[in-house]
N, C-alpha and C positions, 0 to 999 in steps of 0.2 A: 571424444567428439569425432564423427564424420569426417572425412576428408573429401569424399569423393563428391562427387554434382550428379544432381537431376532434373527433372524437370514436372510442371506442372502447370497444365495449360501451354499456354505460350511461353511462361517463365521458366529461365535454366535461373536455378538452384545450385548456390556454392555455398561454403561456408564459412559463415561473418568470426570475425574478427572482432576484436578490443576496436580499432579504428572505424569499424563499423558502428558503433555507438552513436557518435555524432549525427551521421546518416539516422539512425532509428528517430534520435528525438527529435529532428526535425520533418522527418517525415509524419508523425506522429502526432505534432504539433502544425502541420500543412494540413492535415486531415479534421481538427479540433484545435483552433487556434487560441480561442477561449479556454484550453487543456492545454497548454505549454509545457513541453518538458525538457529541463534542462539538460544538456549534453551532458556535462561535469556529471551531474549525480546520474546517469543511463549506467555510465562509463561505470563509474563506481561500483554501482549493482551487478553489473555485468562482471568484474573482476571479484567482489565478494557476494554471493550467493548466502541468502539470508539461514537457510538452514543447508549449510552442504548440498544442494540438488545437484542433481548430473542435468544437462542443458544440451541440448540440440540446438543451433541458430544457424538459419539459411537465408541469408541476402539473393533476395529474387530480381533478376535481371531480367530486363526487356531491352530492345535495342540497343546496346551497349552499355545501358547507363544502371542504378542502382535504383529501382524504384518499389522495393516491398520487403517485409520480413516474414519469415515460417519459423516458429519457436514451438518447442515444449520442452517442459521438468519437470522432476519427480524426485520427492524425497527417496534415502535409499529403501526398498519394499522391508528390512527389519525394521524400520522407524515408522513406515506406511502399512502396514497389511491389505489396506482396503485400495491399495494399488492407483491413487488416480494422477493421473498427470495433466498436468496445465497448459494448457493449447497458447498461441497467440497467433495471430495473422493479421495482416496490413499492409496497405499499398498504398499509394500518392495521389492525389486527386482524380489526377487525369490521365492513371492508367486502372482505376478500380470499379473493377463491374464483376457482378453478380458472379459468371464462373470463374473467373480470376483466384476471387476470395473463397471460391468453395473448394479451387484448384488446393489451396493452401493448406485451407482447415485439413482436407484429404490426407494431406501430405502428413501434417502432423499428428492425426491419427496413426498412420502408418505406420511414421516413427516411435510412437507413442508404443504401439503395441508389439512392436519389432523388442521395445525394452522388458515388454513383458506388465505393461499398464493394464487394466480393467475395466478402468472408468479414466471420461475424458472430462476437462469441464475446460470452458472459453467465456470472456465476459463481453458485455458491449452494450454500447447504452441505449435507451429506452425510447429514444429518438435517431437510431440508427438503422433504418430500417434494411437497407440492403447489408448490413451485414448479420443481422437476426432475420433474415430471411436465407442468407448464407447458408448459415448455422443450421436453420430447419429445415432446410434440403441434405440435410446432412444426418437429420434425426434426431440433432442434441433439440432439446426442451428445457423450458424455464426450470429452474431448480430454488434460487434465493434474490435478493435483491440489496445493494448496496445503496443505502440513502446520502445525497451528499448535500451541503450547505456551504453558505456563506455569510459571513457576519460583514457590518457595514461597522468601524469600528467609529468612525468617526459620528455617526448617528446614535450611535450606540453610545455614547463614551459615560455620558451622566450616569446612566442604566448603570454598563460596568461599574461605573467607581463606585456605587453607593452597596451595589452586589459585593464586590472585594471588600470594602471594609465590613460587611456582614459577618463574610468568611469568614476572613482574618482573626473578629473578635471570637466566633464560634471556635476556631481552629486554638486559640487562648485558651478560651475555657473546659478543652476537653484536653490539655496539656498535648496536642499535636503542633509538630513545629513546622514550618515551612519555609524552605532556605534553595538556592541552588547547588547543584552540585557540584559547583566552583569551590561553593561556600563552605561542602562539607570534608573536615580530616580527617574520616574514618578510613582506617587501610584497607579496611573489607567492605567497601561500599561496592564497590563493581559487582564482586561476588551477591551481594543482598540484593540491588539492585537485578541482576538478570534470573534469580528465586523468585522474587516479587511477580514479576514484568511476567515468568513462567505460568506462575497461579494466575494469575488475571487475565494472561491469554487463553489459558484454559476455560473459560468462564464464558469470552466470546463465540456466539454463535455463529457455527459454518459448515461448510457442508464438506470440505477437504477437511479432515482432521488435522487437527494442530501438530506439530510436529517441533520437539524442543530444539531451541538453536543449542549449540554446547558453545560453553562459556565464551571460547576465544569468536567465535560469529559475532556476539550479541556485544561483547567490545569493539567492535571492528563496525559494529554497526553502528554507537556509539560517537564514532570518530568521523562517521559519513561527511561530507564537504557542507552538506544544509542543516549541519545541528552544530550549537556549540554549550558547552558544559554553563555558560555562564546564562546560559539562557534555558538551560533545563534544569523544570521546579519539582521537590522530590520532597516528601513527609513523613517525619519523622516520626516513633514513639518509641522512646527509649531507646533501647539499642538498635532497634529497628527500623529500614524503612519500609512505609506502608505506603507510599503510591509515589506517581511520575507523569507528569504530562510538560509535552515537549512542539514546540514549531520548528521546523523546517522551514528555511530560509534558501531558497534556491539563487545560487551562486552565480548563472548568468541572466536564468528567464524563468518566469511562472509567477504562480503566487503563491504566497506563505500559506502552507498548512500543517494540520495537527500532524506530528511525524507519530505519535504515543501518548496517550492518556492510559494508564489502570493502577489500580488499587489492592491491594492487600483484603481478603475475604475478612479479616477480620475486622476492617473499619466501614464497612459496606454499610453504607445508611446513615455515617457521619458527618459528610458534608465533603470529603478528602477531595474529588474527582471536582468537584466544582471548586474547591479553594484555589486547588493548581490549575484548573482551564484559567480562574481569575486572574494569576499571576503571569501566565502566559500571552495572555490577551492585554493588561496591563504596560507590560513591559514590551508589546509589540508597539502599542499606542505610543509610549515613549519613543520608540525607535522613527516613530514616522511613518509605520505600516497605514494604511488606508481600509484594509479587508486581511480576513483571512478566511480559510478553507478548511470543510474536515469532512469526514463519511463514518460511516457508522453500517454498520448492520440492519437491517430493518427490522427485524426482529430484539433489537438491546434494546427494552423501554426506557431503562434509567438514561443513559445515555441520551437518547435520544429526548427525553425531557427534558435536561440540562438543557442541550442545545436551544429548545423552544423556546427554554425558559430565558435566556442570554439575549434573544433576540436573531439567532439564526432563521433561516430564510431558506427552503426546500432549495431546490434544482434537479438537474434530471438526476434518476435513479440508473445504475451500471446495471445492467442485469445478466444475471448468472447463469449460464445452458449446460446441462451435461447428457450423454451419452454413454449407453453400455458399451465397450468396444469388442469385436470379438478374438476370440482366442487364435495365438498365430502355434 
């Protein structure tokens, strides 16, 4: 990482910190307050990177005070070939205008392709307009779209219960078992566990290519502050397990969402992915949750049919920009 400061626009550019964390989710959460994000798990992310990336982060200063970030990563290019790197840019209400944010995106280009990047992509949602007009001043273009929902659990709840003891019985009679991973004594579950989790990411559509976490990542992700073992539901078949879906419980502010749902290729079409959303959503209702939250791909039918079918409820879609970058 950077040490040195720059500038773009009006903004001098340094470079963030772990204690810059808190700063991000709140500003981030001042921008989309309906999109709260917790300090606690920023922080977390920011000290463990989900697949090893190298990270660039620049806390953009105006008048003294901390009001924007400039990000981008990139898995290391033998794990990535196709070279792309992850932009991010953001400012505070009442210092974000149009070249502000393009000042940024710029920036992290720059950086981007200083590391030796190809391709850029940045997300931003669908009702954002000056920052997808940002973005298009920039050149990056629609590329995907990420669809997100919200379940009403309390309206929902008869629906659910009668849905889960479906499961349940179907989940019986094809001898899959469904337990949490509190509940299971296998020594090698971690190991099966981040196999599984590997094949069914592979499977999700995207336009950055997947890039495997190695083992100790995908423990450590595991351990995150918003998930806990007793609340993530995992299936069984024989020695194996064949799927996972998981809530996220955010520890100061947000709302509950799916942290992980997927499934083992070879039980695809069984019911697995909706038994565990069942248990998920179940045991949040116990807990007191009111809603929860989850995004999907636009392109996963199945997925996205569960949802429909559970009684989720669209919201804006994230959408996905990328850009050729050029050669430095």
């Amino acid at each position: 990482m950077s040490t040195a400061t720059a500038m773009a626009a009006d903004l001098l550019l340094r470079p963030a910190t772990l204690h810059d964390a808190a700063f991000a989710a709140d500003m981030w959460t001042a921008v989309r307050p309906d999109e709260a994000e917790d300090p606690i798990l920023i922080r977390y992310w920011w000290e463990h990177p989900w697949d090893d990336s190298t990270w660039d982060r620049y806390v953009a200063m105006h008048g003294g005070r901390a009001v924007g970030l400039a990000a981008q990563d990139h898995s290391t290019w033998e794990k990535m070939p196709a070279r792309f790197a992850r932009l991010s840019a953001e400012l505070i209400p009442d210092v974000r205008t149009h070249a502000r944010l393009s000042a940024l995106i710029a920036f992290g280009e720059a950086q981007a392709a200083g590391d030796g990047a190809l391709r850029a992509t940045i997300w931003a949602w669908e009702d954002d307009a000056l920052k997808l007009d940002a973005a298009a001043s920039r050149a990056f273009r629609e590329e995907r779209r990420e669809r997100f929902w919200e379940l009403d659990l309390v309206a929902n709840r008869a629906k659910l219960e009668r849905m889960a003891a479906t499961s349940r019985e179907r989940m019986r009679e094809q001898g899959i078992r469904i337990l949490t991973l509190a509940e299971d004594t296998d020594p090698d579950r971690y190991r099966k566990l981040w196999r599984m989790s590997n094949e069914a990411q592979q499977d999700v559509p995207t336009t950055v290519p997947h890039v495997e976490p190695p083992f100790e990542s995908f423990t450590t992700w595991l351990r995150n502050p918003g998930v806990r073992e007793d609340r993530t539901w995992i299936a069984r078949v024989g020695d194996e397990i064949v799927g996972i879906s998981m809530l996220a419980f955010p520890p100061v502010r947000g709302v509950v969402v799916t942290e992980w749902t997927g499934t083992a290729r070879s039980v695809r079409g069984k019911g697995v992915a909706r038994a565990l959303k069942c248990e998920t959503l179940m045991q949040a209702t116990v807990l007191g949750v009111d809603r929860v939250r989850t995004d999907n791909d636009s392109q996963n039918a199945p997925i996205l049919h569960i949802n429909e079918s559970m009684g989720y409820r669209r919201r804006k879609d994230n959408v996905q920009l990328t850009k050729e970058l050029a050669r430095t």
